[in-house]
N, C-alpha and C positions, 0 to 999 in steps of 0.2 A: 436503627429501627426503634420507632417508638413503644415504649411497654407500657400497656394499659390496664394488668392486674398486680403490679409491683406494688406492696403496703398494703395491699387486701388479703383478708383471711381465708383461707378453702378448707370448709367444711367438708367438701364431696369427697372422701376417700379415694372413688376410682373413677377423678379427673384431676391427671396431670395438670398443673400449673401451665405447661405448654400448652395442653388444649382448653386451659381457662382463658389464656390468652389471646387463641385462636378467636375465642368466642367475643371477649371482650373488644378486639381486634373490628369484630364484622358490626357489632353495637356503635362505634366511633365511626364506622362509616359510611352505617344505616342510617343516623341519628345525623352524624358531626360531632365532633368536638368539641368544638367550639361553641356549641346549642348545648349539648350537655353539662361544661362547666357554667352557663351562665346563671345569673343570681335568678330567684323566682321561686313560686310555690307549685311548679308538675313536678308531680310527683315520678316521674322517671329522670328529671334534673336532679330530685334529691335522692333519690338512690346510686343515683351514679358518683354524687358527694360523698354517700356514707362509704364505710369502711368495715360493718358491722356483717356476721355471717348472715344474718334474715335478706337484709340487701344484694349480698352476692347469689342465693339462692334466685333472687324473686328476678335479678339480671339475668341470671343462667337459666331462667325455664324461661323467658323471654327470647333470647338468644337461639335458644335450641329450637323454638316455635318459627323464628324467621329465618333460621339455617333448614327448615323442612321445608317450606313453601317456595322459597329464593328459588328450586330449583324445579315445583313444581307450577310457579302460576308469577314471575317476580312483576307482573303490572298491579296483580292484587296484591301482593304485599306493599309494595309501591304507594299503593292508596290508603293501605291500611295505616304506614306511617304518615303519609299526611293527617290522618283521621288523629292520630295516638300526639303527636306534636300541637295539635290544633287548645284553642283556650276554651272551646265550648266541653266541660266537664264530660257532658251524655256521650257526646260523638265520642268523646275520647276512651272513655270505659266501655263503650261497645266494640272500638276497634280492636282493644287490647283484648277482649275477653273471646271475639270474633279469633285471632288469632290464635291464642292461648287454647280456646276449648276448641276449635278446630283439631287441634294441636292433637289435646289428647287424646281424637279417636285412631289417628293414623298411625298403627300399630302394627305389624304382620300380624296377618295375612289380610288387614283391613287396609285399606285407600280413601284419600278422604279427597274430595274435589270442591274447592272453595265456588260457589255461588259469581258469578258477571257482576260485575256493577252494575250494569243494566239491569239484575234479577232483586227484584226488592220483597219478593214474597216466602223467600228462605235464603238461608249462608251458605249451606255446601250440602251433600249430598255421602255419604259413607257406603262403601261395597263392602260389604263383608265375604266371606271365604264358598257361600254357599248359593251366591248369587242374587242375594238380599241384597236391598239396598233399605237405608233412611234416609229420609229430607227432613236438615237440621235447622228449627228456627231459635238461634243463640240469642237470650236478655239476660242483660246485666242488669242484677236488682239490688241497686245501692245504698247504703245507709240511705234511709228514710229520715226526713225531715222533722219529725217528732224526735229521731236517736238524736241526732244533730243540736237538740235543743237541751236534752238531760243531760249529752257531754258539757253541753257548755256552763249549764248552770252545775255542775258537778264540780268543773274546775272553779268556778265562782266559790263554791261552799270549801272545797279544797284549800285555796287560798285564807279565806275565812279561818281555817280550823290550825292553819301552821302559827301566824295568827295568834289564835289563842293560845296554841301549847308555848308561844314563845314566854305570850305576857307571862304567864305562869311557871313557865318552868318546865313543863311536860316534855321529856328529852325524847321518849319513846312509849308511843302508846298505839295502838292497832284500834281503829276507828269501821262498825256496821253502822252503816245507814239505808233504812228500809221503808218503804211507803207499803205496804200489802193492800191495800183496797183499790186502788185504782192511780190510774197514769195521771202525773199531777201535774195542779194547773197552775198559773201564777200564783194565786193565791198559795195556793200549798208552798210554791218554793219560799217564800216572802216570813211565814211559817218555818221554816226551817232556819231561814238565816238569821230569823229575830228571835229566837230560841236555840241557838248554839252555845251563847255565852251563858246562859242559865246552866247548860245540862252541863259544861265546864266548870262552873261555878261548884257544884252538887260532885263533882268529880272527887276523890279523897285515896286516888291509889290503885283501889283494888274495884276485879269487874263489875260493870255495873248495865242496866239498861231502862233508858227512860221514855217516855213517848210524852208529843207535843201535840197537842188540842188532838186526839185520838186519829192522825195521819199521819206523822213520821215516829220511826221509833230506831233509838239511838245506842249502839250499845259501845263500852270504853273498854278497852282493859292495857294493860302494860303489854309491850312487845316483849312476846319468849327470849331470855337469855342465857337459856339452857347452854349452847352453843359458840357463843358469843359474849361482848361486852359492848353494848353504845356507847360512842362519845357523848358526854351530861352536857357538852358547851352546844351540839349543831340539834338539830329538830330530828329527828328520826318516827317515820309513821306508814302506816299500810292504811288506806282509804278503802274500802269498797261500799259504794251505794247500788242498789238495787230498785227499779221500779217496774211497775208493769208493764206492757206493750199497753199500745194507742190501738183502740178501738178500731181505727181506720185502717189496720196492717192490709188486714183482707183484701178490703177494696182492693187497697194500691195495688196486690197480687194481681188480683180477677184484673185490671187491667192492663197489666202484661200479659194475662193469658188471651182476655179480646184483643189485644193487638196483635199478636204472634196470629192467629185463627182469621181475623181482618186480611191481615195481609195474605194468607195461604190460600183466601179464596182470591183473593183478588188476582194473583195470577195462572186459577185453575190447578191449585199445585194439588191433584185430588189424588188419594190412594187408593191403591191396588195392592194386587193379590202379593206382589214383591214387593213395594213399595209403600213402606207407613211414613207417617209425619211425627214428629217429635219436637216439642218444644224442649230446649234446652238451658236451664236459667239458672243464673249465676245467685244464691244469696247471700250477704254478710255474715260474717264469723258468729253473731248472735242472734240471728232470725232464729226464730224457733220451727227447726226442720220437720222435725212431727207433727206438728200445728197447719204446717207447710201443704204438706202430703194430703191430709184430712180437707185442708179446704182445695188442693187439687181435683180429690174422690170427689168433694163437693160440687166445682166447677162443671165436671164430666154427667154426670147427675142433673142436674139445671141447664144445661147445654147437649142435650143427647147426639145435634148433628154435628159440632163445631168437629172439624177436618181434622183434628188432631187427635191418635191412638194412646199416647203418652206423653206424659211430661216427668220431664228428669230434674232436681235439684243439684246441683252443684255447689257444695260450702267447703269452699275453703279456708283454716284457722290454724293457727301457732299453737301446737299442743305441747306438753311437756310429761315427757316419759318419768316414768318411778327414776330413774336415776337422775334427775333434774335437766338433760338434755333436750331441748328445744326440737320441734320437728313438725312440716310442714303435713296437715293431717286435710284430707278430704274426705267430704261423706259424700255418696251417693245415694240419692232416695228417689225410687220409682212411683211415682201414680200410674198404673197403666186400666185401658179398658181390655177387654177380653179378646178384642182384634191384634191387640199388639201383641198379649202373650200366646196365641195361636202361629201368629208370624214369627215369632220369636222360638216357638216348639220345632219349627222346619229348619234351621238353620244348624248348621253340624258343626257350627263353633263358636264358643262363646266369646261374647262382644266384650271386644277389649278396651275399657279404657282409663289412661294413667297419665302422670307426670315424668317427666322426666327422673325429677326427684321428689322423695315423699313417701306418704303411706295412703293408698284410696282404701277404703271400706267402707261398708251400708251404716256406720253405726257411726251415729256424731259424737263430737268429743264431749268429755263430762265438763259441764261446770260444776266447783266445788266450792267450797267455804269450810276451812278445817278450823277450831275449835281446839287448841291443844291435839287428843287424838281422834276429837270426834270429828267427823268430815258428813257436811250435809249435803245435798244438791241442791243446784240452782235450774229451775225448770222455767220458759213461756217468761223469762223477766230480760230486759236493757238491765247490762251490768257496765260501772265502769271500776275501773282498779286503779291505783296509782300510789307509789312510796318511792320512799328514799330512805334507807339504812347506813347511818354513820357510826363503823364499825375501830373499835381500838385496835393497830396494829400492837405488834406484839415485837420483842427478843429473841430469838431462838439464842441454841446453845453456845453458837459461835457470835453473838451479839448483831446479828444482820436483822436489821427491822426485816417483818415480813405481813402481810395484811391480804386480805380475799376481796378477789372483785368478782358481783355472781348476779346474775340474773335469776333471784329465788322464785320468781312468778310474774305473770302477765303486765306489761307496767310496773313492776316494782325493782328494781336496780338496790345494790349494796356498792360503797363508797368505802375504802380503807384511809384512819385517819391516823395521823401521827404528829407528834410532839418532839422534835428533834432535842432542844431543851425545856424540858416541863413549863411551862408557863408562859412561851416566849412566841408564841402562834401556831401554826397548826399547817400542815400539810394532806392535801385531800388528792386521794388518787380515786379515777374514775376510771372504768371499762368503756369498752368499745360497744354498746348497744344500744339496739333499734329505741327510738321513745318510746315506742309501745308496740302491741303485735298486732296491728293494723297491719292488713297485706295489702300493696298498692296495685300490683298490676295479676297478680293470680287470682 
């Protein structure tokens, strides 16, 4: 019998490797095999490559999403993997999230009944314990096209800045980069990259902070080695840039929410007295959720008749606990009008809904930027992160090299380096982790 979770790691405490296997089992033949190994960039191809716990989690609430429906509806899961396999990106994030958020209302004492293929004007439909029901219309709202652009020119300046600490010598230096007036435009990047070498130049050690033609502003200082020692031969650095949202965020919202309300009229899908509507939408791990909510209230306001009582947010993101343990974090944030919470006061049991694995709660995760001890927030900004820490191993007392391999924050990986004979080349051990905490299919 073949084994399909042998070499992976299990995070989940209370699931047997057996019934990891179970699962991983039903994925190989949901999927295939043979599709799942192949080379390519879907992102269910490469998380079935990786080896890393982020990976095993985001298979496993996968897994568990298509071991509930298999046996309630298997023509529409059926479909939904042709959708999830397919190369058109939208189709493909819809059916996953179609699944996935399906997923999490069907909870005792809840039932959740996936929408006809022939039903294009909602996904499913949820019974709750009191004879309530909602009609769920599920969007997935994905990195936007503006984030898309900061990533990329981020790893551009990324590049650029290893780069410079080479020519010079910079073994470890923790790098802000912030624009605060507005989402920048070519010009501004152009600006940044032809003023790096300057603010490097001006560099002498210790912290410092500069700004270029009054739009970016740069601050340097040494990586803390309170804890630790860097290796002086490999680059070692912590990036984070910071810019504003794109003016257009909104729009692009309001038109998922006309489209979700489009489509509800169109197949008459009108509510009653038991019956509300709910748009269900998926945002990226850096939409700003509160911003979110406000131009929701805004939507409902401007649109008094549009068919839908409430709209739910759904952000799923890689948090990491005070004890530096990684954990899959959802917020849930309501916009409702005053019809949903009336509907919502008759029902004698509260609406359940969860992951498999995880932590849901109303309260998004913090963005921070710590400072030695001072920790600031990061509010309504595109943040990207990214480092590399090449750390000395060390002797312990019985002469056994030993070195740490750690995931200290979002994008940033630590590497244990060693010297078997002083001077004579170097040995780099790396851990098993995600590139970044990008979630691909939750």
């Amino acid at each position: 019998m073949h084994k399909y979770f042998i070499g992976r790691y299990n995070p989940l405490e209370n699931e047997t490797d057996a019934r990891m296997e179970c699962l991983w089992s039903r994925l190989a033949s949901t999927f295939y095999e043979s599709w799942l190994l192949s080379p390519g960039d879907h992102p269910l191809q490469s998380l079935w490559q990786r080896h890393d716990a982020q990976s095993t989690i985001e298979l496993y609430t996968l897994a568990c999403a298509i071991e509930i429906f298999q046996d309630l509806d298997p023509q529409w899961v059926k479909y939904q993997i042709e959708e999830i396999k397919s190369t058109n990106a939208n189709n493909r994030r819809g059916a996953l999230f179609e699944l996935i958020g399906l997923a999490c209302f069907h909870r005792k004492p809840q039932t959740v009944t996936p929408a006809a293929r022939s039903q294009k004007g909602y996904d499913g439909i949820v019974q709750v314990s009191g004879g309530g029901k909602l009609r769920l219309s599920l969007k997935s709202y994905g990195i936007s096209r503006h984030n898309e652009v900061v990533t990329k020119k981020a790893q551009q300046i990324e590049t650029a800045i290893v780069a410079e600490m080479r020519i010079r010598g910079n073994y470890a230096l923790e790098i802000l980069i912030d624009i605060p007036s507005r989402y920048p435009s070519e010009i501004d990047w152009s600006i940044l990259n032809n003023g790096l070498r300057s603010v490097f130049d001006l560099y002498r050690g210790v912290p410092g902070i500069w700004g270029l033609k009054n739009t970016w502003v740069i601050a340097l200082r040494p990586l803390p080695e309170e804890r630790t020692v860097f290796y002086q031969k490999s680059t070692s650095y912590t990036l984070i840039m910071l810019t504003p949202y794109h003016k257009n965020e909104r729009i692009n919202l309001f038109s998922k929410f006309n489209e979700a309300c489009l489509n509800l009229k169109a197949c008459c899908a009108n509510e009653t007295q038991d019956m509300r509507n709910i748009i269900f939408i998926r945002l990226p791990w850096n939409a700003p959720i509160k911003t979110c909510v406000a131009w929701a209230d805004e939507y409902f306001q401007m649109y008094p008749t549009a068919p839908v009582s409430g709209i739910c947010f759904f952000q799923p993101s890689v948090s990491q606990k005070q004890d530096g343990k990684s954990v899959i974090h959802v917020c849930l944030a309501l916009a409702a009008r005053s019809a949903y919470m009336e509907w919502y006061s008759r029902q004698p049991s509260k609406l359940n809904i969860a992951l498999p694995v995880g932590i849901v709660s109303n309260t998004p995760s913090a963005l921070i930027f710590q400072i030695g001890k001072q920790v600031i927030g990061i509010e309504d900004r595109f943040v990207f992160q990214r480092g590399h820490h090449y750390e000395v191993s060390y002797r312990d007392k019985e002469g056994c090299i030993k070195g740490t391999l750690r995931n200290p924050a979002p994008g940033v990986v630590t590497h244990a380096v060693m010297e078997p004979i002083p001077g004579k080349g170097k040995i780099v051990m790396s851990g098993k982790f995600p590139p970044d905490d990008h979630l691909f299919l939750i």
